[in-house]
PyMOL commands that place a pseudoatom at each C-alpha (Angstrom):
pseudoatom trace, name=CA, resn=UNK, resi=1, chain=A, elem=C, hetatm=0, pos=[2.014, -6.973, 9.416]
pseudoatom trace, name=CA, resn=UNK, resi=2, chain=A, elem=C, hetatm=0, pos=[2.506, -6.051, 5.860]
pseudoatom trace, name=CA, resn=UNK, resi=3, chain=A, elem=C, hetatm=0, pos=[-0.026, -8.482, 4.355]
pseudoatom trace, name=CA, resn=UNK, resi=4, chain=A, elem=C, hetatm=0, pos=[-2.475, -6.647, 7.130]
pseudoatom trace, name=CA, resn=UNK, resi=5, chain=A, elem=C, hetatm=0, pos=[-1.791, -3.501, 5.574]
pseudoatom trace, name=CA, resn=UNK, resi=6, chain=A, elem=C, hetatm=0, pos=[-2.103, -4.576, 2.523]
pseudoatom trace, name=CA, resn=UNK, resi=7, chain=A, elem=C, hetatm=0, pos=[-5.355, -6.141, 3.130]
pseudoatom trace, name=CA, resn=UNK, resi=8, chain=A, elem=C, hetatm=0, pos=[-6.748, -3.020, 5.177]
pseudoatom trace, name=CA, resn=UNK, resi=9, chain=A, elem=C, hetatm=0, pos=[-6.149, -0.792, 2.016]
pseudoatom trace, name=CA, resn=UNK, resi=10, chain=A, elem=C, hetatm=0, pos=[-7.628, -3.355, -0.673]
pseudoatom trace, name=CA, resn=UNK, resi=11, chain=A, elem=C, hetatm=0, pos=[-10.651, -3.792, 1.583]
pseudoatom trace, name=CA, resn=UNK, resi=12, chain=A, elem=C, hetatm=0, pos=[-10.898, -0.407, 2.332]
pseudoatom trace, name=CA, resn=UNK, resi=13, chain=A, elem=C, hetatm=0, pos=[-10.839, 0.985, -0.697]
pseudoatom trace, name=CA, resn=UNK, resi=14, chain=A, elem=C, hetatm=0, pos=[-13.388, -1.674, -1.936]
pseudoatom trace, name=CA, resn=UNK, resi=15, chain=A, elem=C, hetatm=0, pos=[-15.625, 0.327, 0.030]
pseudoatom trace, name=CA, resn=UNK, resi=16, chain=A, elem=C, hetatm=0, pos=[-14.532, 3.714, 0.141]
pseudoatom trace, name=CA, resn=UNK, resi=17, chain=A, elem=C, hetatm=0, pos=[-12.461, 4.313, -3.105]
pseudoatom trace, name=CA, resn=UNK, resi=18, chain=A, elem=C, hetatm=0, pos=[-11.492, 7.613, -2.579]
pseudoatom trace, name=CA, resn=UNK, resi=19, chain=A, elem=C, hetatm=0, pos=[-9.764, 6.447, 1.160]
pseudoatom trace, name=CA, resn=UNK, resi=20, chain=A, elem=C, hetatm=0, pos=[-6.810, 8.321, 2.306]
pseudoatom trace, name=CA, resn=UNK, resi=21, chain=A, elem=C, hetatm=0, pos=[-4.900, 5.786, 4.229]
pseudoatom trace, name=CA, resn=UNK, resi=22, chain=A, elem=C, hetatm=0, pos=[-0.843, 6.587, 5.610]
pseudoatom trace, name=CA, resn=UNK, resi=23, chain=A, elem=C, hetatm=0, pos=[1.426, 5.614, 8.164]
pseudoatom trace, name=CA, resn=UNK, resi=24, chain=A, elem=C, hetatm=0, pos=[2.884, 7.566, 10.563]
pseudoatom trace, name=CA, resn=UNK, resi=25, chain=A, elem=C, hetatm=0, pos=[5.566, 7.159, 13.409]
pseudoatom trace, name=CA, resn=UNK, resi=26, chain=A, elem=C, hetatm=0, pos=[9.239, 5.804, 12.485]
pseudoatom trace, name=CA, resn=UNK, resi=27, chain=A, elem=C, hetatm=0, pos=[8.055, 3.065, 10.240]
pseudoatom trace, name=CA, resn=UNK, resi=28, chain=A, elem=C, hetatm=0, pos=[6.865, 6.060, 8.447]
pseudoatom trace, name=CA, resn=UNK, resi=29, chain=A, elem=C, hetatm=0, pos=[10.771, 7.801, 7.880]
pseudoatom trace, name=CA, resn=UNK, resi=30, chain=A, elem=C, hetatm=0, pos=[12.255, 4.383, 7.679]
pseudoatom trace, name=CA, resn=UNK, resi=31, chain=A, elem=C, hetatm=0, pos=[13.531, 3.769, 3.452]
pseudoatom trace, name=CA, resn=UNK, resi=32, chain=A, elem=C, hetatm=0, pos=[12.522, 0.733, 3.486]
pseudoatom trace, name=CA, resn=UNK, resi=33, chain=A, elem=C, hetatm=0, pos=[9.161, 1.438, 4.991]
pseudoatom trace, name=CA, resn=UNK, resi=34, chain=A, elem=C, hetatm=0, pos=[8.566, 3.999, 2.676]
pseudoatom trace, name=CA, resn=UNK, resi=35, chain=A, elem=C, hetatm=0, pos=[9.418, 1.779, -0.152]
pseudoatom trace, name=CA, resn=UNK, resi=36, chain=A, elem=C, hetatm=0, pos=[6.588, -0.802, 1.141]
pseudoatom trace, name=CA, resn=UNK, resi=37, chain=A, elem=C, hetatm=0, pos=[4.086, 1.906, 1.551]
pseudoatom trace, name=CA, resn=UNK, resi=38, chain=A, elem=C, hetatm=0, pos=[4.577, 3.001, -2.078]
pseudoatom trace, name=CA, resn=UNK, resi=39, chain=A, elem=C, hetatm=0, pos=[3.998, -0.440, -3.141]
pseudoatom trace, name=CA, resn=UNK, resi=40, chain=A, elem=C, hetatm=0, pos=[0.935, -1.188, -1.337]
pseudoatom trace, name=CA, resn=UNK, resi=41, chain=A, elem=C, hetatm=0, pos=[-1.145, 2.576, -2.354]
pseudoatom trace, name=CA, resn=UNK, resi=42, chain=A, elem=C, hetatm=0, pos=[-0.662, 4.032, 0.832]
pseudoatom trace, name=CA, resn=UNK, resi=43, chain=A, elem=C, hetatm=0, pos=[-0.780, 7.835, 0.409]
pseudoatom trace, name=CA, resn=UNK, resi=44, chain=A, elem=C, hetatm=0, pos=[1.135, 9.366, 2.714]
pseudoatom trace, name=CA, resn=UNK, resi=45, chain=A, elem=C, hetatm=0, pos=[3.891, 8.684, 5.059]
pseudoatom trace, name=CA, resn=UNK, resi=46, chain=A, elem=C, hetatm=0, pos=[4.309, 10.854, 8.560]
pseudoatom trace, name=CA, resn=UNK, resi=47, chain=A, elem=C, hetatm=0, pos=[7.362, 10.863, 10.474]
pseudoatom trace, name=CA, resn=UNK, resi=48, chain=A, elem=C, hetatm=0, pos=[9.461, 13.105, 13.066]
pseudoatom trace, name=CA, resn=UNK, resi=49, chain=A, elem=C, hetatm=0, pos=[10.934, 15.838, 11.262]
pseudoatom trace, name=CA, resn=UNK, resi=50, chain=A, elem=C, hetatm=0, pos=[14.845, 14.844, 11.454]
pseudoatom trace, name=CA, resn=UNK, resi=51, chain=A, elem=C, hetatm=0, pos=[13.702, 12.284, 9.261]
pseudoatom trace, name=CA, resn=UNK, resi=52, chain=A, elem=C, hetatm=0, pos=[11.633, 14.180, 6.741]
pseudoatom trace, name=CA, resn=UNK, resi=53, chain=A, elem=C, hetatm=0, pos=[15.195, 14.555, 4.535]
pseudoatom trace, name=CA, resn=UNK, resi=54, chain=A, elem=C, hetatm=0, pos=[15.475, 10.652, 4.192]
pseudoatom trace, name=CA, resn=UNK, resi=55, chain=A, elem=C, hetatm=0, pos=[11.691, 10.288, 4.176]
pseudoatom trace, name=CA, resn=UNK, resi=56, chain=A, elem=C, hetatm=0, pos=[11.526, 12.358, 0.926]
pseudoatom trace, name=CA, resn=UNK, resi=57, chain=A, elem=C, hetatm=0, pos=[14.420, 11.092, -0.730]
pseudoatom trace, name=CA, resn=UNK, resi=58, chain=A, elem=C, hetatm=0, pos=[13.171, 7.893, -0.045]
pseudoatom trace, name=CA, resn=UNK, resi=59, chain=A, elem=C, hetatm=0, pos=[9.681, 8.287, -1.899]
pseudoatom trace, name=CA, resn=UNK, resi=60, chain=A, elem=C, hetatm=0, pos=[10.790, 10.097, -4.737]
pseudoatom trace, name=CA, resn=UNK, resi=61, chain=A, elem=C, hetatm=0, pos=[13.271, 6.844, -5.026]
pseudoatom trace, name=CA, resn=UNK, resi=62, chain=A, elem=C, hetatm=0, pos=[10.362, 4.709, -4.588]
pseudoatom trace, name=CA, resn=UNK, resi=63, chain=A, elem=C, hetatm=0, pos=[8.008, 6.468, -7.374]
pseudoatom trace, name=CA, resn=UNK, resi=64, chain=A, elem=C, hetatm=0, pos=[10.878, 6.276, -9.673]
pseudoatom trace, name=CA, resn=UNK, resi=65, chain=A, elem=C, hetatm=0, pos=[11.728, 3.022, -9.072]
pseudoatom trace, name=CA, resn=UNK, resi=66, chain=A, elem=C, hetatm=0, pos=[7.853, 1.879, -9.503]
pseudoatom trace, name=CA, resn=UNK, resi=67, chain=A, elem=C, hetatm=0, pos=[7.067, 4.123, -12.371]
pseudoatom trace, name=CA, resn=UNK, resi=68, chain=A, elem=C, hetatm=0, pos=[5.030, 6.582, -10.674]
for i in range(1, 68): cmd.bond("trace and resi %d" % i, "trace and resi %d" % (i + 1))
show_as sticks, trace
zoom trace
């Protein structure tokens, strides 16, 4: 599934640069999730809101971590 998403963005954005592309449901609150979606340009993450603590911690982790 990851290589899909990774190919979805790449293609899409070959066509559409400016392409807002996310993930939402509890992949999207999941740290490791977010960590994967940071890695492969996705630009947002949605998620239930008990998780938006951990969801947020776990992208500013990610953007450090990366650089960004």
């Amino acid at each position: 599934v990851g290589k899909l998403i990774e190919t979805a963005v790449k293609l899409g954005r070959g066509t559409r640069a400016d392409l807002h592309v996310g993930i939402c449901g509890e992949h999207g609150g999941d740290p490791s999730s977010i960590e994967f979606c940071h890695l492969a340009g996705l630009n947002y993450v949605s998620c239930s809101p008990f998780r938006v603590p951990i969801a947020r911690l776990a992208a500013a982790q990610a953007a450090i971590a990366n650089g960004k």
